[in-house]
C-alpha positions, 0 to 999 in steps of 0.5 A: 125258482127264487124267493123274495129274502133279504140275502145277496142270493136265493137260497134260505133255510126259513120261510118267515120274515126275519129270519133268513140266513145271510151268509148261505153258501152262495153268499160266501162264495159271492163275498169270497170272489170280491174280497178272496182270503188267502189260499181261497181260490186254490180250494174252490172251482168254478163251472162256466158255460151258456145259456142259448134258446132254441135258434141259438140265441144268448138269453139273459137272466137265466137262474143257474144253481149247482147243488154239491151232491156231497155237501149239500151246499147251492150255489146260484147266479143269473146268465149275463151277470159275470163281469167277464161275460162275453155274450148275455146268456154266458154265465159263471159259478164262482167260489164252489167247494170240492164235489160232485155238482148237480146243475139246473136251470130255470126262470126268474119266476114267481114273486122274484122279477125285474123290479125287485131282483136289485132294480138294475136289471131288464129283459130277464128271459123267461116262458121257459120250462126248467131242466138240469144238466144235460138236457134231463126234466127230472133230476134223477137224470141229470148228468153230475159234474166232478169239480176238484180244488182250483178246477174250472169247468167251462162249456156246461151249456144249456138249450131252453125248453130241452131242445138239441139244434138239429134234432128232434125234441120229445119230452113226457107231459107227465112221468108214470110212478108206481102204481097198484093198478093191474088193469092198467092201461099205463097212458103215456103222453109227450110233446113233440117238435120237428119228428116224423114219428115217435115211438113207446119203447117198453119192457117188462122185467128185463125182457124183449123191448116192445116197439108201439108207434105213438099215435098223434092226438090234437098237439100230443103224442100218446100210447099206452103200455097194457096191465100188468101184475103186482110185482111187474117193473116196466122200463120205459123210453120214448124215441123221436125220429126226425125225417132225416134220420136224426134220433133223440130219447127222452130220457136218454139214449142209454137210460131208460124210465121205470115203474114198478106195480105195487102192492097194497096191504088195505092200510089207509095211505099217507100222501105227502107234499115234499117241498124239497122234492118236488114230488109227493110222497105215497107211503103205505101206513101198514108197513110204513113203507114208502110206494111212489114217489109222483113227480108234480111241479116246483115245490108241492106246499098243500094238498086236498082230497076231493072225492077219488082226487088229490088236489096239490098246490106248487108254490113255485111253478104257480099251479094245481096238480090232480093226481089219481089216488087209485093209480097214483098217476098225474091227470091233469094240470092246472095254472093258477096266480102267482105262489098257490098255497092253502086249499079248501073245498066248498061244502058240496065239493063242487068248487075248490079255493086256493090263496095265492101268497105272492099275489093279493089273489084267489084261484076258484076252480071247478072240481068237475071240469078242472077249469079256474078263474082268478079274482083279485083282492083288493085293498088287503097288505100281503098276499093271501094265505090260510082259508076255509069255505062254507057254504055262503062265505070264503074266509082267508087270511090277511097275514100282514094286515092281521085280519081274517077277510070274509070273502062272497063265494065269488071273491068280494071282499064283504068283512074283516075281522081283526085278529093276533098278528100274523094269522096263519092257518084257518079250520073249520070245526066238523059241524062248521060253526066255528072258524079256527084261526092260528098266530105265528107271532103268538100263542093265541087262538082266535075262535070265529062264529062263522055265521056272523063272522065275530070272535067268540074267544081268544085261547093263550096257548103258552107257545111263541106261535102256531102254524097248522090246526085241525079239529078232532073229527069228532070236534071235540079236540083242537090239534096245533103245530107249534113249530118254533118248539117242535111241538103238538098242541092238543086243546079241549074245546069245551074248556078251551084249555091245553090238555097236551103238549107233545114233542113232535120233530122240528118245525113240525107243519101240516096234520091229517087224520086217518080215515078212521079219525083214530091216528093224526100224521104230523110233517115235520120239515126240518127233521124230514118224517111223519110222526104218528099220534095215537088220537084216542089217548093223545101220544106219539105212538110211531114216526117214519123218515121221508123225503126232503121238507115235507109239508101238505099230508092227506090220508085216504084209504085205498081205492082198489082198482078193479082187476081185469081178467087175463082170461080172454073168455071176458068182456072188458071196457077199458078206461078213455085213453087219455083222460082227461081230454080235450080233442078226442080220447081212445076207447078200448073194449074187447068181446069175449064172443060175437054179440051186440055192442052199443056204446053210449055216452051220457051227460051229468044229468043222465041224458044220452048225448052221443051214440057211439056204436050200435051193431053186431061186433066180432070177438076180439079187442076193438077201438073207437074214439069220441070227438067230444062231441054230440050226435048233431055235431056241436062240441059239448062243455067241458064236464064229466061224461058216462059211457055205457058199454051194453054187450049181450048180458053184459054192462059197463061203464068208464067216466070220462073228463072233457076239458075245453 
């Protein structure tokens, strides 16, 4: 979805004000098809079709865009804005240069709404996902368009919310990536409409195609494909099958969903926010070499690390995304205020903060429970955009207002401390007594006594503007992205002098260290790579391309998951499918030879809330499910639970997320 920007269409090559460029190539096709050049129209095409809901009717307002594939060019407009419209949902591309065309369609969303798209006009339709051509949720499924000179492509129509008029609809609620997890279970959860049954079709290297009905759980569809070894690909396709016998696929009839399981060398692993992707990047710092690529939503900005969980921000689909370290795999979504940007975890890790930029807006979220709550912020000149938390205090900045604003842990407004324009980026040193504050409009770096919330000092770096910092672990270094001079700064705190200056890409953004504290990761956006600073002597020692406009980067060492044995001598309990939950969730155990088995679950304090099994059990695989509930029958609050397998001489233990 579109960006406020001050051109006729809503593509741009810049984030900051002013700096938009105002003849991109939609521009020119829309300036072109007014007032057409001689020979114009003989070199460029056009692609026309509808826009439909569900019951087959027009939506207006609709974002098309077209990508050329060999260009790199877009091209956008909105369902209803043609003159030679003949129905509201009906749409046209002019002025396309020669080329294969990749089409999506999306709301009008985000900070872009009636009001401000030209004031003229009204009831744009919007609640829907965004898809591409034909029918596909990811791009990498899209069906390309070839368009020659003077040709024009008519009837690329689309149906809303991935739906085909008479047939069933099924769409994954989250895509499996590549994972190093052998023990598996691989979960695969869909939504569904108007199917008598749904079916996980799954194989493994090319062989014989396995057939698991899916069974329904609270609104969704879910099974499971078992563990596999390092090396193993799985190909996956999920079928719908409508009581009259009509069939659709997801993703399609002729294309199937893979993953592969990786291996891991020990490194510690880089993931990365690939704004242009919309997909966060996994890459194995040992051999530079990228492993996963996790589909989150609408352009991932920032990311955290929260214990085992990354924590991503989606600047255009307005939510969080938490993603599985260990497995790589997606578990839980969650919808904040407009455009979330900057993360930040309370000192005790138990609340997470985010800015919403397109909103005077705060997202608070409970680490353990994954529920959040928004607070306005009142009487502040722009949407909120860098922050920091200690244990007292929220600290965010005011970019247009040129002011840090100290916030209660709940959100009030308790100070303002005036800074350089436009301050950017806030970090808290190691020992957190000290904010650190970036201008983008200047070289200077405001240090903040976070206690008493006063500047201590201003440091002049000698550059036009800063974007990222982050301190040293051990604090006694400063480390600052100068991205209009595609620059690292390296300052001494002691001395508050810069020690270095390191070329480090264009428009270098966001910096992370290694767990070890001896390497820093740089994103570089316009350049597309990582580049690798030796934090002990300060130079570049390496750098590795990625994917498109790399942002947010966090780096973690692996966690290894726990291999099950594929000898059927073991007892095993396998992880609740799926969790997190909010209904009921599956759980697998298998006894290696009769014995005793109970099953118990317990509350974050230690307390035993449920029994869910106590009896003598055959040898062999067993299921049984938990309702989210206690022994008496009330639902429980959303949290963390335990569950404690006890077989004979054996014990176990999985955690499960319950989300009200």
């Amino acid at each position: 979805p579109p960006h406020i920007r001050p051109t006729m269409n809503p593509f741009n090559h810049s984030d900051d004000d002013g700096e938009a460029q105002s003849l991109e190539p939609d521009d020119i096709a829309g300036v072109s098809f007014l007032y057409p050049a001689i020979g114009y129209q003989a070199s460029v095409g056009s692609i026309a079709g509808q826009v439909r809901d569900f019951d087959q009717q027009p939506l207006f307002g609709t974002h098309i865009k077209a990508e050329n594939l060999d260009t790199g060019e877009l091209f956008s407009t909105v369902s209803g804005a043609d003159p030679s419209a003949v129905t509201v949902g009906h749409y046209r591309l002019h002025g396309l240069t020669p080329g294969r065309y990749r089409l999506g369609l999306a709301p009008i969303a985000g900070a872009i709404n009636e009001e401000n798209f030209g004031g003229i006009f009204t009831d744009f339709a919007t609640g829907f996902p965004a898809e591409f051509y034909d029918n596909a949720r990811d791009n990498t499924y899209a069906h390309i368009l070839d368009l020659a000179a003077a040709q024009h492509i008519d009837d690329v129509d689309f149906i809303s919310d991935f739906a085909v008029p008479g047939y069933p609809f099924v769409v994954p609620i989250a895509i499996v990536s590549n994972t190093p997890d052998t023990q598996g279970p691989y979960p695969v959860r869909v939504a569904a409409r108007d199917a008598a049954s749904v079916w996980l079709l799954y194989q493994i290297d090319g062989g014989s195609v396995q057939h698991l009905q899916m069974q329904q759980q609270d609104s969704l569809f879910v099974s499971q494909i078992p563990g596999q070894q390092v090396g193993a690909r799985i190909a996956y396709q999920i079928e719908a099958r409508g009581a009259d016998g009509k069939v659709s696929y997801f993703p399609h009839a002729d294309a199937w969903l893979d993953f592969t399981v990786v291996e891991l060398t020990g490194a510690p692993l880089a993931f990365t926010a690939l704004r242009g992707d919309d997909a966060i990047g996994v890459v194995d710092t040992g051999t530079r070499r990228e492993l996963a690529r996790i589909p989150v939503g609408d352009e991932p900005i920032q990311m955290i690390l929260a214990g085992d969980q990354l924590f991503v921000s989606n600047l255009s689909s307005n939510d969080l995304r938490i993603i599985d370290t260990a497995t790589f795999q997606v578990q839980a979504h969650i919808e904040t205020a407009i455009q979330p940007l900057d993360l930040a975890l309370a000192p005790d890790g138990k609340t997470l903060y985010a800015t919403n930029s397109g909103t005077n807006a705060l997202t608070i979220v409970d680490v353990e429970s994954g529920q959040a709550r928004t607070v306005e912020i009142a009487n502040t000149s722009e949407g909120l955009y860098g922050i920091a938390a200690t244990a007292d205090k929220i600290f965010t900045t005011d970019i247009a207002g040129s002011q840090v604003l100290v916030l209660s842990s709940q959100g009030r407004i308790t100070g303002r401390i005036p800074v350089p324009p436009k301050p950017r980026s806030l970090a808290l040193a190691p020992d957190g007594k000290t904010l650190y504050v970036t201008s983008m409009d200047t070289g200077r770096l405001t240090a903040i006594d976070a206690d008493d919330a006063t500047v201590v000092r201003t440091i002049d770096l000698g550059v036009s503007g800063t974007f990222a910092i982050a301190p040293s672990p051990d604090g006694r270094k400063l480390y600052l992205t100068a991205y209009s001079e595609g620059a690292l700064l390296v300052v001494d705190v002691a001395s508050g002098t810069l020690r270095k200056k390191l070329a480090i890409g264009r428009n270098p953004r966001a910096i992370a260290f290694s767990p070890d504290g001896t390497q820093a990761y740089v994103t570089s956006s316009f350049s597309n790579e990582i580049h690798i600073v030796d934090a002990v002597r300060d130079s570049v020692v390496g750098h590795y391309a990625t994917g498109q406009n790399p942002r947010g980067i966090a780096l973690t060492q692996p966690v290894w998951p726990t291999i099950e044995s594929q000898h059927p001598t073991h007892f095993a309990l396998a992880p609740a499918f799926p969790n997190p939950f909010n209904g009921s969730t599956q759980i697998t155990y298998t006894l290696a030879a009769e014995s005793p088995v109970e099953l118990r679950v317990y509350n974050a304090l230690g307390q035993t809330v449920r029994t869910l099994l106590r009896q003598q059990r055959e040898a062999g695989t067993h299921q049984i499910y938990w309702d989210g509930k206690d022994d008496q029958g009330r639902a429980l609050a959303s949290g963390t639970y335990l569950l404690i397998m006890r077989a004979g001489a054996v014990r176990q233990t999985t955690k499960m997320l319950l989300l009200r």
